[in-house]
TORKEGU-45554 format. One record per residue (C-alpha): residue number from 0; x, y, z; residue in one letter. Coordinates in steps of 0.02 Angstrom, whole numbers, plus 32768, in hexadecimal, padded with zeros to 4 digits. Layout:
REM TORKEGU-45554
+-----+------+------+------+---+
!   k !   xx !   yy !   zz ! r !
+-----+------+------+------+---+
! NUM !    X !    Y !    Z ! A !
...
+-----+------+------+------+---+
REM end
This chain:
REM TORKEGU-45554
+-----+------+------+------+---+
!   k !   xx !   yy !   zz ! r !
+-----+------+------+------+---+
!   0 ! 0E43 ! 99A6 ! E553 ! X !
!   1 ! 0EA6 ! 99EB ! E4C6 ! X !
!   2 ! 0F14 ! 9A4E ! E556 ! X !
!   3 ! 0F2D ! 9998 ! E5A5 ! X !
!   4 ! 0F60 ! 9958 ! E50B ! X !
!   5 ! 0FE3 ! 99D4 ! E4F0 ! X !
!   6 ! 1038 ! 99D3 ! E587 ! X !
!   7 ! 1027 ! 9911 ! E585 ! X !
!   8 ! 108A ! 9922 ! E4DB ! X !
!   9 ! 1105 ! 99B0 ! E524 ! X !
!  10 ! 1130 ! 9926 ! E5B3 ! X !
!  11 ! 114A ! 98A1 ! E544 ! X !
!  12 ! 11BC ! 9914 ! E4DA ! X !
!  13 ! 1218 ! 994B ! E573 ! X !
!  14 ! 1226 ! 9871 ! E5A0 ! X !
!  15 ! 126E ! 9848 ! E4F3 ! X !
!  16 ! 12EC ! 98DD ! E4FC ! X !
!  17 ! 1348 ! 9883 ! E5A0 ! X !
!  18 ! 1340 ! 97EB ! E538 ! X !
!  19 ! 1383 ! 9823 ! E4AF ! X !
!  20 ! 1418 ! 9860 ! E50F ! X !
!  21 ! 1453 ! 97A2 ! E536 ! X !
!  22 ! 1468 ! 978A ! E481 ! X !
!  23 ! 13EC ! 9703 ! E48A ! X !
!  24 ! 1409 ! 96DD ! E3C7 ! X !
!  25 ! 14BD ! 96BA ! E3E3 ! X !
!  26 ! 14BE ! 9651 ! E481 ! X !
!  27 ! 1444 ! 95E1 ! E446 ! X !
!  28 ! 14BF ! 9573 ! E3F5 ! X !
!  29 ! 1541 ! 9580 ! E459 ! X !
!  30 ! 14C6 ! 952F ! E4C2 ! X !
!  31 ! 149C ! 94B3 ! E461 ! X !
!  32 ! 155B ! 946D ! E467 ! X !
!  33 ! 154D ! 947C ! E52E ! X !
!  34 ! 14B1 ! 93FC ! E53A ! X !
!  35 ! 1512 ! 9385 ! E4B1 ! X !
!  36 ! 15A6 ! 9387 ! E522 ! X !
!  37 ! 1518 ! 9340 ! E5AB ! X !
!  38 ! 14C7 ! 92CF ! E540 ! X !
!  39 ! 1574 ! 9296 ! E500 ! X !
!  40 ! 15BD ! 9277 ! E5B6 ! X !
!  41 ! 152C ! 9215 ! E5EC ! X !
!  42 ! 151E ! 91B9 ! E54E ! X !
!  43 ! 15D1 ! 917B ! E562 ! X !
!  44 ! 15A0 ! 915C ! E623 ! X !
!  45 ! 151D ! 90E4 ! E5C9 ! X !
!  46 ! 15A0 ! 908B ! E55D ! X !
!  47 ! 160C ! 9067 ! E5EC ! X !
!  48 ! 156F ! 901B ! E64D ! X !
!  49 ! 1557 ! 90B0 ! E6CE ! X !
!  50 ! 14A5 ! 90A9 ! E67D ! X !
!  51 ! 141D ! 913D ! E64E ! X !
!  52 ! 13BE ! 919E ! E6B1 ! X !
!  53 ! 1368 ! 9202 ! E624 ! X !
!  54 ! 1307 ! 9270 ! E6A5 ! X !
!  55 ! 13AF ! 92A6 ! E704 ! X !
!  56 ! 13FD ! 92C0 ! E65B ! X !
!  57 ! 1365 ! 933E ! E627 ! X !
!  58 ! 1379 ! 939B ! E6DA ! X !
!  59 ! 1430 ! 93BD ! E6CF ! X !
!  60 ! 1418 ! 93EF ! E606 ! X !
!  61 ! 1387 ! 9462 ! E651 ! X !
!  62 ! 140F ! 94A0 ! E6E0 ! X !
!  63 ! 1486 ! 94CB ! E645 ! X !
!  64 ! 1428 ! 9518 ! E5CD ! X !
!  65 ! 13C7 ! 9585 ! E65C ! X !
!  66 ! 1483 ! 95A8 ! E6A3 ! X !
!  67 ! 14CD ! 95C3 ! E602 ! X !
!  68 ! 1452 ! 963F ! E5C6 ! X !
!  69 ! 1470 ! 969E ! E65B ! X !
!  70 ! 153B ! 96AA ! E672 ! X !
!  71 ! 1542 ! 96AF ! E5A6 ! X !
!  72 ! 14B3 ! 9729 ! E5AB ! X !
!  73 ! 14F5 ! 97A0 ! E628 ! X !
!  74 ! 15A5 ! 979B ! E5D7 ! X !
!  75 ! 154F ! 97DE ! E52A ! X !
!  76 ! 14DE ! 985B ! E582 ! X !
!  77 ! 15A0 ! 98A9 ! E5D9 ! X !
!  78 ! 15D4 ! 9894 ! E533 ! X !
!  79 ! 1557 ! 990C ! E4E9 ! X !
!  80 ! 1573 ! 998A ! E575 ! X !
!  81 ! 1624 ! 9993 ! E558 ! X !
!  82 ! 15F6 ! 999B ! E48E ! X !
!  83 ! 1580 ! 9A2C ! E4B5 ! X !
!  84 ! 15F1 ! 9AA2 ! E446 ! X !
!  85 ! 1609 ! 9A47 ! E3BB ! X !
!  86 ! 1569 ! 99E9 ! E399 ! X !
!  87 ! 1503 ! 9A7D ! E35E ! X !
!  88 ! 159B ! 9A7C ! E2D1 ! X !
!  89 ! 1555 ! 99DF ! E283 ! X !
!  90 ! 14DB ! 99B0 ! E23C ! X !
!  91 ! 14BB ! 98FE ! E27B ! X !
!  92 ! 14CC ! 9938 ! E328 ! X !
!  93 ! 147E ! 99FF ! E325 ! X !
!  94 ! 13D3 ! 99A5 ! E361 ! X !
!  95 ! 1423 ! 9957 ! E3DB ! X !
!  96 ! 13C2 ! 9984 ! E493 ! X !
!  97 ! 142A ! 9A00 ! E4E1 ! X !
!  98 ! 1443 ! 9A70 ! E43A ! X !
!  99 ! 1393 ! 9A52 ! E404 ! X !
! 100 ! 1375 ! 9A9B ! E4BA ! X !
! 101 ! 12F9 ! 9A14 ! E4F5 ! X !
! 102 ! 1384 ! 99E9 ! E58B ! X !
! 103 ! 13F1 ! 9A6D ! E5DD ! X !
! 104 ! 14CC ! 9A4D ! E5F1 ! X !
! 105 ! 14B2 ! 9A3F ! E6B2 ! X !
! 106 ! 1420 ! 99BA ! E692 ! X !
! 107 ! 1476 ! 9957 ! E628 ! X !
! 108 ! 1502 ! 9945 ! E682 ! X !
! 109 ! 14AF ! 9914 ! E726 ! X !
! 110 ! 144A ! 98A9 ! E6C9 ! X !
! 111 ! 14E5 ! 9859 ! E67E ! X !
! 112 ! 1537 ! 9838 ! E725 ! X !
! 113 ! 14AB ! 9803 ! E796 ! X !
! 114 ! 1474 ! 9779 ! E714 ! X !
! 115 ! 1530 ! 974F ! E6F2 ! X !
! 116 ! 153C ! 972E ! E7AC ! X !
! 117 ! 149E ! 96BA ! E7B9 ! X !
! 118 ! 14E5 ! 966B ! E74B ! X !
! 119 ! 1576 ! 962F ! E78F ! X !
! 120 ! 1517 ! 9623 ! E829 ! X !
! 121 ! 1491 ! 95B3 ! E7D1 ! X !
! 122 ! 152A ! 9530 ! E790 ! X !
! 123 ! 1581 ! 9529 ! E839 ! X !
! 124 ! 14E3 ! 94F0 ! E8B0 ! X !
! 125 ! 147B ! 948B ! E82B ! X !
! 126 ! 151A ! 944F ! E7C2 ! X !
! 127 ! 15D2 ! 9452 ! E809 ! X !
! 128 ! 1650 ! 94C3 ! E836 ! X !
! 129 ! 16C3 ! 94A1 ! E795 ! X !
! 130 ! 1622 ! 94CF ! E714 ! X !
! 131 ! 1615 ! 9556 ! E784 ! X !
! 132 ! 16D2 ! 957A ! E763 ! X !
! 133 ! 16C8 ! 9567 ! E6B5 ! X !
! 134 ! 1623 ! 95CD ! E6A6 ! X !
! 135 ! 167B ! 9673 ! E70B ! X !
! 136 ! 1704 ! 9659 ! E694 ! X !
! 137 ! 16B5 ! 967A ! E5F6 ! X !
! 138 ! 165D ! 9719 ! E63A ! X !
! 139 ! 16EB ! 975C ! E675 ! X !
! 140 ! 1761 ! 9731 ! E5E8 ! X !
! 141 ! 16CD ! 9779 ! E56D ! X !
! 142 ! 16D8 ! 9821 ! E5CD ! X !
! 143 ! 1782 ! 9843 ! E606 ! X !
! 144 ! 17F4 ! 97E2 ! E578 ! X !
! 145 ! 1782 ! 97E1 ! E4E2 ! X !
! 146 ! 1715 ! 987A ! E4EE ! X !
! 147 ! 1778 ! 9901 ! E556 ! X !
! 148 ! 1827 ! 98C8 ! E51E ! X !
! 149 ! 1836 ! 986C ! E46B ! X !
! 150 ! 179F ! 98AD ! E412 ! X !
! 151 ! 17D9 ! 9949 ! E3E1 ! X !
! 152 ! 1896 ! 993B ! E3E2 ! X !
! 153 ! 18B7 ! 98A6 ! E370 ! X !
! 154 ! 186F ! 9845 ! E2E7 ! X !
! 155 ! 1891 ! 97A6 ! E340 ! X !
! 156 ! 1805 ! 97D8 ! E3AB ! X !
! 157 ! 1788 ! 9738 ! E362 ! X !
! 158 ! 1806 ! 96C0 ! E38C ! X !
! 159 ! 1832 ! 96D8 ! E43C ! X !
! 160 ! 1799 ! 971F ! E479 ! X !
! 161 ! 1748 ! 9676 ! E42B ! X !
! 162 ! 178C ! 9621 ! E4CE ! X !
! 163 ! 16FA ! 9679 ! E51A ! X !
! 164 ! 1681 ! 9635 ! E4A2 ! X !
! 165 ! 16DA ! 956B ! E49B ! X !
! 166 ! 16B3 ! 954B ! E539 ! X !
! 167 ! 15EC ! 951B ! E54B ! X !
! 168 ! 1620 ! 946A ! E539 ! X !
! 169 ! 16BA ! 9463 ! E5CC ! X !
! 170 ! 1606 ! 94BF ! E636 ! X !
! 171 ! 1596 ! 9436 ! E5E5 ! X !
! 172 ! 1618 ! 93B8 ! E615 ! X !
! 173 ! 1640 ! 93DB ! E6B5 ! X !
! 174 ! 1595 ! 93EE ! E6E3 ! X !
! 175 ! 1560 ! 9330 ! E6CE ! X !
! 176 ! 1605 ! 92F9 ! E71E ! X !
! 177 ! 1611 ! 92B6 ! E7C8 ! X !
! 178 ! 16B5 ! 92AF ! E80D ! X !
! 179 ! 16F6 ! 9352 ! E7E0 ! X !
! 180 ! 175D ! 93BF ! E856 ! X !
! 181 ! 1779 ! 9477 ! E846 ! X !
! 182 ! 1834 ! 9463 ! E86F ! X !
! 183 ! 184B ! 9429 ! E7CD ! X !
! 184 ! 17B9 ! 9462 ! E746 ! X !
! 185 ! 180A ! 9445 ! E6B7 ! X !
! 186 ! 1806 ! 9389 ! E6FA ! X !
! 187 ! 1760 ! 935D ! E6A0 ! X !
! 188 ! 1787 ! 92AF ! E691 ! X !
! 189 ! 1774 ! 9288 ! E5D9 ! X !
! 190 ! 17CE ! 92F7 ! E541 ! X !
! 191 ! 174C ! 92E9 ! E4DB ! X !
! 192 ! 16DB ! 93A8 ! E523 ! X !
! 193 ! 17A8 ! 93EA ! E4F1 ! X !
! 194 ! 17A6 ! 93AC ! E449 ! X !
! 195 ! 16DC ! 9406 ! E454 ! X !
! 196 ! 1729 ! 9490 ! E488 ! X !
! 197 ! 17B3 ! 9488 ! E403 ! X !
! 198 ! 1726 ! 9464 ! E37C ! X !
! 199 ! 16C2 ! 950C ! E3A3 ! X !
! 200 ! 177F ! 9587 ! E3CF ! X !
! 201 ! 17B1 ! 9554 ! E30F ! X !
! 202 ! 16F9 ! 9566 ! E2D3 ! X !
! 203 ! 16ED ! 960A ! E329 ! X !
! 204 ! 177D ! 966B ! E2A1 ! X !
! 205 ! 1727 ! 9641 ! E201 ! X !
! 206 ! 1677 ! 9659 ! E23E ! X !
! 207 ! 1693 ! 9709 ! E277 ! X !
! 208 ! 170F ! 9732 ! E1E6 ! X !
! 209 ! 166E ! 9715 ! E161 ! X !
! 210 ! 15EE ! 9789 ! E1C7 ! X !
! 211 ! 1693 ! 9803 ! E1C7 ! X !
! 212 ! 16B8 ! 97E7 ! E117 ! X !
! 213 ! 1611 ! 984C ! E0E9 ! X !
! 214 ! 1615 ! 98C0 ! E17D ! X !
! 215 ! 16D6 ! 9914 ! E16D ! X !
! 216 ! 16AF ! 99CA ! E14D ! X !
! 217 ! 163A ! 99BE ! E1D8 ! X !
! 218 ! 16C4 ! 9969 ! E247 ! X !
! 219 ! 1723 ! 99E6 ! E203 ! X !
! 220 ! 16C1 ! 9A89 ! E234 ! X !
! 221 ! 16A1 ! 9A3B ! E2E3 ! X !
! 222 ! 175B ! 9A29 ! E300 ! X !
! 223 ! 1766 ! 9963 ! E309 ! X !
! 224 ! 17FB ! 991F ! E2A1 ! X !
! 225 ! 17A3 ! 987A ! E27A ! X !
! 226 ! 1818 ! 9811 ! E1EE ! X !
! 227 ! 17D6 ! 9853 ! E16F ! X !
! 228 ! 17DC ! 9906 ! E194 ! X !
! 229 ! 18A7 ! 9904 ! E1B7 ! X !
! 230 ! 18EC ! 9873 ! E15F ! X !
! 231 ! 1866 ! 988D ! E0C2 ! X !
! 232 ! 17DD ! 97FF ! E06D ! X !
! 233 ! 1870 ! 97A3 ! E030 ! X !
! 234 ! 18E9 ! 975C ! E0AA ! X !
! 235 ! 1833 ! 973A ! E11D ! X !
! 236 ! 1805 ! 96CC ! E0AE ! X !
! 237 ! 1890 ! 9684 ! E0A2 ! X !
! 238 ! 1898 ! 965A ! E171 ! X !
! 239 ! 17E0 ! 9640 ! E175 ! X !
! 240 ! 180D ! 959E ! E105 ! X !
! 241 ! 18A9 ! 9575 ! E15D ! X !
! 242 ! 1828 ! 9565 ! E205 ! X !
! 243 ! 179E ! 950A ! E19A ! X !
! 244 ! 184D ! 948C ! E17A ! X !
! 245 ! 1864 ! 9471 ! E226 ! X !
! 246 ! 17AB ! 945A ! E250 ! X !
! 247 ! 17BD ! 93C7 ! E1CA ! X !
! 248 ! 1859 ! 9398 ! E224 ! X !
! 249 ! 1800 ! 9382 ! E2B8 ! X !
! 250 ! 1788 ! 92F6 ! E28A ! X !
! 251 ! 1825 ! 928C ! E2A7 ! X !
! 252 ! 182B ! 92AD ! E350 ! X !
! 253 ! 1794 ! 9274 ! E385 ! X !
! 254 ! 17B0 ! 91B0 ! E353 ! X !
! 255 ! 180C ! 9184 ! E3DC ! X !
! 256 ! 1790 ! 913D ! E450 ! X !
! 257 ! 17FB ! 9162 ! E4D9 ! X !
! 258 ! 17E7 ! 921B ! E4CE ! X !
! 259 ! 1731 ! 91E4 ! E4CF ! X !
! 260 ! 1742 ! 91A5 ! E57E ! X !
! 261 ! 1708 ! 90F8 ! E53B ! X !
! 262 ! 1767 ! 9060 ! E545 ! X !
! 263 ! 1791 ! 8FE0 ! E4D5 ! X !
! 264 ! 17A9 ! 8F46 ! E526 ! X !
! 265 ! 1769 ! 8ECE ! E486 ! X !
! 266 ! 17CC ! 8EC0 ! E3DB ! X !
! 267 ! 17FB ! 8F67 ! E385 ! X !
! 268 ! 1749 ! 8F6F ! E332 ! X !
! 269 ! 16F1 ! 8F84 ! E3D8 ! X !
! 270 ! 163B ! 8FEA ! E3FB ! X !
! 271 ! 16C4 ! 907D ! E42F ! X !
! 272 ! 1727 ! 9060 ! E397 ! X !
! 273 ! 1698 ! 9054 ! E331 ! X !
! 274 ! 1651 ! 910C ! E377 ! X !
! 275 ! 16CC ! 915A ! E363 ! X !
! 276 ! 170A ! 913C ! E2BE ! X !
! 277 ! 1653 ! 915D ! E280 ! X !
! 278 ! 166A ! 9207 ! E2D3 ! X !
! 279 ! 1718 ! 923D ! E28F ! X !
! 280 ! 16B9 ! 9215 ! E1E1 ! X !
! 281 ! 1621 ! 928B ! E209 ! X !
! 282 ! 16A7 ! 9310 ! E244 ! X !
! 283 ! 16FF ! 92FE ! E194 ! X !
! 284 ! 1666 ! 92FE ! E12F ! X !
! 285 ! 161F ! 938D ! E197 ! X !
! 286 ! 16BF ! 9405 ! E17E ! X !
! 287 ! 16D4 ! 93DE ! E0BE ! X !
! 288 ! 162B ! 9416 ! E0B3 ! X !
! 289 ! 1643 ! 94C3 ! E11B ! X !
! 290 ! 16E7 ! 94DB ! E0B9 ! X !
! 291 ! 16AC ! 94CE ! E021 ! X !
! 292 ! 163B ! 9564 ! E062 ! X !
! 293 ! 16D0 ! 95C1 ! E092 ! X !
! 294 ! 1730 ! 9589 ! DFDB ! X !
! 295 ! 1693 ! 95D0 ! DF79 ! X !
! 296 ! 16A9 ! 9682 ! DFC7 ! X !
! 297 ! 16AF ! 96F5 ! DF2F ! X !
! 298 ! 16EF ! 97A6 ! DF6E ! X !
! 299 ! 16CA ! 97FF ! DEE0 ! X !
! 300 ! 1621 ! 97CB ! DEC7 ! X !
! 301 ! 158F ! 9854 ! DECB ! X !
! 302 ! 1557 ! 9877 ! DF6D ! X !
! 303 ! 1481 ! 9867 ! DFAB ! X !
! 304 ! 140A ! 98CF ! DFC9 ! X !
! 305 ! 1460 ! 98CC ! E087 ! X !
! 306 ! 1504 ! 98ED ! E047 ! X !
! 307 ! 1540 ! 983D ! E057 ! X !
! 308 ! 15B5 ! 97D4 ! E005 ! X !
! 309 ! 1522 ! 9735 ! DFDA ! X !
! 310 ! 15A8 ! 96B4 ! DFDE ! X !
! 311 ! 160D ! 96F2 ! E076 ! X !
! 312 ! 1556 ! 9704 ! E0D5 ! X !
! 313 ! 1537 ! 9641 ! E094 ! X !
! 314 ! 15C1 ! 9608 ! E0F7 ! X !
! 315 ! 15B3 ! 966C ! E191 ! X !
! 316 ! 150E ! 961B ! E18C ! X !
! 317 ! 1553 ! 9570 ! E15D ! X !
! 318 ! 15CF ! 958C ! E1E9 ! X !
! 319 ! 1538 ! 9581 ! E27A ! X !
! 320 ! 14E1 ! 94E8 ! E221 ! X !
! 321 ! 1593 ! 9498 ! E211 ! X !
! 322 ! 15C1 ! 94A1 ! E2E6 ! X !
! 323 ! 1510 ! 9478 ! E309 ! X !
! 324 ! 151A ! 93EA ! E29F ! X !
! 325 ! 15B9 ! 939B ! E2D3 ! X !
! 326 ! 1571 ! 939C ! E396 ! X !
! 327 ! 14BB ! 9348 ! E36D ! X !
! 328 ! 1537 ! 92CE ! E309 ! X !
! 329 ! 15A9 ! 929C ! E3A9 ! X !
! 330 ! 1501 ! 9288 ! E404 ! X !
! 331 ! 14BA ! 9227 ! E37B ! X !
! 332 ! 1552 ! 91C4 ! E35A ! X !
! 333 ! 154B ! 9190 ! E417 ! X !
! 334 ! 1498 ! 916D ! E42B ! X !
! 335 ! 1496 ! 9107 ! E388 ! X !
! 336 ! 151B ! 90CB ! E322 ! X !
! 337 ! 14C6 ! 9085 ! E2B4 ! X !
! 338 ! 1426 ! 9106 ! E280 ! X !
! 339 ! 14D7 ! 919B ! E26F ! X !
! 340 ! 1529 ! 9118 ! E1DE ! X !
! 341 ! 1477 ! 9108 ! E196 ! X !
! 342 ! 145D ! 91C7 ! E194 ! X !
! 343 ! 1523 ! 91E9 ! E168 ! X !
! 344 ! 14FF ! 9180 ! E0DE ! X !
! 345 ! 1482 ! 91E4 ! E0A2 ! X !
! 346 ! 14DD ! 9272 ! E0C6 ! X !
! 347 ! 1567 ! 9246 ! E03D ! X !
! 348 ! 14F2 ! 9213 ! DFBE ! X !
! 349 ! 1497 ! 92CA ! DFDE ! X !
! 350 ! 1542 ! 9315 ! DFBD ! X !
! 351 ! 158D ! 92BE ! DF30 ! X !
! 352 ! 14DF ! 92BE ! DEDE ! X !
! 353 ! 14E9 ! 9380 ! DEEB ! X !
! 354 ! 159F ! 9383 ! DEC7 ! X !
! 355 ! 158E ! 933E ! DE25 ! X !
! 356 ! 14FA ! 93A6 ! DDE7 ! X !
! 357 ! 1586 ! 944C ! DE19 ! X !
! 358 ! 15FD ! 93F4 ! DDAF ! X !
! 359 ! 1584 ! 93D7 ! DD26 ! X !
! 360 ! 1550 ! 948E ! DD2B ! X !
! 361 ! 15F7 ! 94C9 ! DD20 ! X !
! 362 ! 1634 ! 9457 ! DCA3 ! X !
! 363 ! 158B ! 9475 ! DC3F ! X !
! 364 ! 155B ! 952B ! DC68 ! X !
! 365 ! 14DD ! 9544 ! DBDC ! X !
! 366 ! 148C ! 9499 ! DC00 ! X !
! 367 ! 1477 ! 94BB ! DCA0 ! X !
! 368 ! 142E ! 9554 ! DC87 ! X !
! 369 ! 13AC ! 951F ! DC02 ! X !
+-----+------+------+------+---+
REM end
């Protein structure tokens, strides 16, 4: 029995190894924005009278998120193959399959491209060719651009290899669209999965930039030049809030309902008008809040028992709970305008509520403290 139980255990070990190859942790929301982009298309499908079929919206989410987990997932496990050298360098990755030796090179790297391929496959027969497109894209921009060319030759590395990482919604997108021809994928009908896609490239910078922030000698020893390794603490910061600007910036893009794909064919202060202006106000809200994060960044601060910088790890963490928020908005927003002012609402009062008891601490330190 106790034999049974051990190789039982050894095979489960061996199961969560391949798993862990796909990066499970960091696809998941990534993810997430590729089933908003569905629930937003067919929501605005609703508005325009096409009507709801909730059970073909579920199956095409289900045909995304099983897809996505397996282009996204193969990309990350070629990714770790090609990072075989370095990752035993760092800490955060030395337990990482292949140099904890639970998965050989060859392995992974088979694994990597067979599931990469379903993938794809997967999007083209039970989606469409172009999330099929869009899907082969990111694997292959992931590999060749990001991970074999930029990632160890220039600190700009984040920002272009986020392409690879912006475009779950364009997949999500495409995938509930009829009408789409692969002659022309970047046709998806609507801007609004490019201004998704815009949301999570300008996201991407800052995000990364924090986790780097308290990881540069080990960048350093493995031979990355992340930001903060060549151009120092300082001048990242600095660019980290000139991106957390321009995510701010962005909420003004979104009011115009015609980037929605809705139509306004009432007075100014239509349904569409109305959804979209609620929106842009969610987006604002939402990257004040994750700037702040980024603005309380104290570099000098003592490190944790993890060698961390506490505030710089606060807003990398921010960072995920800020782009997950801003999609479950849009898809709030659109299912009901009315319950996302009610909770927006409450939202602001949360916020200046808090904001006030910070000023009141700073203003009154000893009070506070007492």
């Amino acid at each position: 029995m106790g034999a049974r139980l051990s190789e039982a255990q050894e095979h489960v070990g061996s199961l969560g190894a391949w798993f862990a190859l796909m990066k499970p942790g960091v696809i998941l929301l990534l993810q997430v924005t590729a089933i908003c982009a569905v629930l937003a298309h067919d929501l605005i499908d609703w508005h325009l009278g096409a009507g709801l079929d909730v059970l073909a919206t579920l199956q095409i989410s289900l045909v995304v998120l099983v897809g996505g987990m397996l282009t996204a997932g193969g990309a990350n496990a070629i990714n770790m193959w090609y990072d075989r050298d370095i990752d035993p360098q760092m800490v955060r990755t030395a337990t990482r399959p292949i140099p904890a030796g639970a998965v050989t090179e060859q392995g992974a790297l088979a694994f990597g491209v067979v599931i990469a391929v379903l993938g794809t496959a997967w999007f083209w027969f039970m989606a469409n060719p172009v999330a099929a497109f869009w899907a082969a894209f990111s694997v292959l921009f992931y590999v060749f651009v990001y991970t074999i060319w930029l990632k160890r030759r220039t600190p700009q590395n984040i920002v272009i290899g986020g392409i690879a990482g912006s475009t779950p919604p364009l997949i999500g997108w495409a995938a509930a669209a009829d009408g789409l021809t692969i002659a022309d994928p970047f046709d998806l009908g609507a801007a609004l999965p490019w201004l998704m896609f815009l949301l999570i490239f300008l996201w991407t910078p800052p995000h990364f930039w924090a986790l780097a922030l308290f990881r540069s000698k080990e960048y350093a020893q493995a031979g990355v030049p992340m930001m903060p390794t060549v151009h120092g603490s300082k001048h990242t910061m600095i660019e980290m809030r000139v991106y957390c600007l321009l995510l701010i910036g962005l909420s003004a893009a979104f009011v115009d309902p015609v980037m929605w794909g809705l139509t306004t064919a009432g007075a100014a202060w239509s349904d569409a008008w109305m959804i979209t202006i609620i929106y842009s106000l969610w987006a604002l809200v939402l990257g004040i809040w994750y700037n702040q994060s980024v603005l309380d960044i104290k570099l000098r601060e003592p490190r944790d028992s993890k060698g961390r910088i506490p505030s710089a790890f606060r807003s990398f963490f921010i960072s995920m709970k800020y782009l997950a928020m801003m999609f479950l908005s849009l898809v709030l927003v659109l299912a009901s305008v009315q319950i996302a002012i009610v909770l927006l609402l409450v939202l602001l009062a949360r916020e200046s509520v808090r904001g006030l008891r910070t000023l009141r601490e700073r203003m009154h330190p000893r009070t506070a403290s007492a």
